[in-house]
N, C-alpha and C positions, 0 to 999 in steps of 0.2 A: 504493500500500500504506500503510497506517495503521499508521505507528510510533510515534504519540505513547504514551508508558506510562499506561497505565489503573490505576485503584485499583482497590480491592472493593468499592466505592461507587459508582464511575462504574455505567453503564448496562452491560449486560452485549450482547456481540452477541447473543443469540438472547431477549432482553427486550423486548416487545412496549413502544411509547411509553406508551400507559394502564398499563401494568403498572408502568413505571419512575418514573411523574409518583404513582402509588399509593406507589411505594415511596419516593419523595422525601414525601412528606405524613407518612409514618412517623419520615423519619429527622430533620426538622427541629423533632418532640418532644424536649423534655429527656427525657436518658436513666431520669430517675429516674419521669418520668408516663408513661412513651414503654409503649400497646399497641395493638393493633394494633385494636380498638374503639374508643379517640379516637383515633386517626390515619382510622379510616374516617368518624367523624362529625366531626371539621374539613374533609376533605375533600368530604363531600356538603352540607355546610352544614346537618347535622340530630343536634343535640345530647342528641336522645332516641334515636336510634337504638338497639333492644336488642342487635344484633349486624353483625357486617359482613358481607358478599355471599361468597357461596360464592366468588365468583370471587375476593374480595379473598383470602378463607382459603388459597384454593389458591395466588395468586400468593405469598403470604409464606410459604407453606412452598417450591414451586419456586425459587422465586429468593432464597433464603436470607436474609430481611430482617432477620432478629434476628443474625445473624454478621456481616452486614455491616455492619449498622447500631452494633457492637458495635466491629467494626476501625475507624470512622468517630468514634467515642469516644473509642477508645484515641489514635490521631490528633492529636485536640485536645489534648487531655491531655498528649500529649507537645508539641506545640507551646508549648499553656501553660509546660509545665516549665522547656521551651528560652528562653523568653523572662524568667521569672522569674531563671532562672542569669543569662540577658546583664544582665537589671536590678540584681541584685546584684552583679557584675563591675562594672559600669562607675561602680556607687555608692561600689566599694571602690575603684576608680581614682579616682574625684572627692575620695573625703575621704583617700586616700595624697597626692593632687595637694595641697589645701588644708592639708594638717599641714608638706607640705614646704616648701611657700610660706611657711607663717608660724615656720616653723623659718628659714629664709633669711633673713628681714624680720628675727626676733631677733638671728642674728645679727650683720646689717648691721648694727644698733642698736648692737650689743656695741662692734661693732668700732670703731664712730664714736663712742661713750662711750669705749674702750680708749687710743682714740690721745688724744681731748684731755685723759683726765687723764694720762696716760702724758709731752705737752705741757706740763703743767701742773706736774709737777710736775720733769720735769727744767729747767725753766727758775726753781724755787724757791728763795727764798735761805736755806737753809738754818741760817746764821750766828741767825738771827732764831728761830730753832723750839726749844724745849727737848726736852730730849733723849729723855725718853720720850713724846713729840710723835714726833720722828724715826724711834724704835723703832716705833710705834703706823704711822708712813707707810709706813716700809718691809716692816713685814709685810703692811698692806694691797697695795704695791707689786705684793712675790713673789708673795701669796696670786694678784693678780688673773695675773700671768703665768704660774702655774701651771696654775690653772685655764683657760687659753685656751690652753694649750699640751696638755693630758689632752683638752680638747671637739674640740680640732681632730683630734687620734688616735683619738677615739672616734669621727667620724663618715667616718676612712677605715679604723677597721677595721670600722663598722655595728655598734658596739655602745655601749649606755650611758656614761655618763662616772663620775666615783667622786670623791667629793670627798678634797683633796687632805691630805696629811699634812705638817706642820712636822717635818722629821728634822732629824738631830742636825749634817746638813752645813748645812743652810739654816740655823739657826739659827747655826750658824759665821760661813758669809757674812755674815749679818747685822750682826753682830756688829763684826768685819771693817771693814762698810763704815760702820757708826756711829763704831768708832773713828779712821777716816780723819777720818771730819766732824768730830768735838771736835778733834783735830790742827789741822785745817785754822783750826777757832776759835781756838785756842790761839796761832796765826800770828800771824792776825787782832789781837788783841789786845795794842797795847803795852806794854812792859816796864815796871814802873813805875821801875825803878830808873831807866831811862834817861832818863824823863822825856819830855814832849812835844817833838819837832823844833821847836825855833829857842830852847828853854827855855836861860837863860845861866845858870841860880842852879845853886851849889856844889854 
């Protein structure tokens, strides 16, 4: 028994072979030249023919050549369709793949920029830097670990990041840890009254 599934285009059971190799001659015109007068003169190889053989007339109306050849169309067409979606799916996969990649590679970059000034500057001698020097490092400082602390929460909640604001606490800290540093200078720097260690004069 014959269960493979048949189209409306396959060969029909009760389609004579000339009548179905006629109707294949038909359906392998573009749908838009496609009748059934050059489908008869490609097939007999006579490009003047005035009209086709009674017998061809009647096969293409018995065997419905223009509905079939119509769901054979439509067919395509949707395959075409099906194929143009997978090629724009897999195009939006490739440039989702490529923006994440180079989102990754930035911020490998960042991160290896982040740490050696971040190196850089905690091993700085500070004594040596005037003071709105200081001020000028340590908001670049905050600025940069603000900002790496917002891109890191923006890309686990999947949303944008927001450049960051100087509020009135940060600007305390700052503040804060400047005053530490001139203290610490202040140490630093001997008394004059005391005079230099091993000095003997009155």
């Amino acid at each position: 028994m014959d269960t493979e599934k048949r189209e409306l285009w396959d060969r029909l059971e009760n389609e004579p072979e000339r009548a179905y190799r006629a109707f294949e001659s038909y359906l392998d015109l573009p749908s838009g030249a496609r009748t059934l007068l050059q489908a008869y003169r490609c097939h007999v190889g006579n490009p003047h023919a005035a009209k086709p053989s009674d017998t061809w007339s009647r096969w293409s109306g018995e065997f419905a050549w223009r509905e079939r050849a119509a769901a054979h169309d439509e067919h395509l067409a949707r395959i075409r369709r099906e194929a143009h979606e997978r090629a724009v799916e897999e195009e939006a996969k490739r440039h989702a793949w490529l923006v994440e990649r180079h989102r990754y590679e930035t911020m490998e970059e960042l991160s290896a920029l982040h740490v050696g000034v971040m190196g850089y500057l905690d091993n700085l001698d500070w004594s040596s830097i005037r003071t709105q020097d200081v001020v000028q490092i340590l908001k670049l400082k905050l600025d940069a670990a603000m900002r790496f602390e917002e891109s890191a929460q923006a890309r686990a909640d999947g949303a944008g990041g927001r450049e960051p604001d100087w509020t009135l606490e940060t600007w305390e800290f700052a503040d804060g840890v400047v005053e530490e540093i001139l203290a610490e200078q202040d140490e630093d720097v001997p008394d004059e009254e005391e005079g230099e260690p091993g000095d003997s004069r009155p």
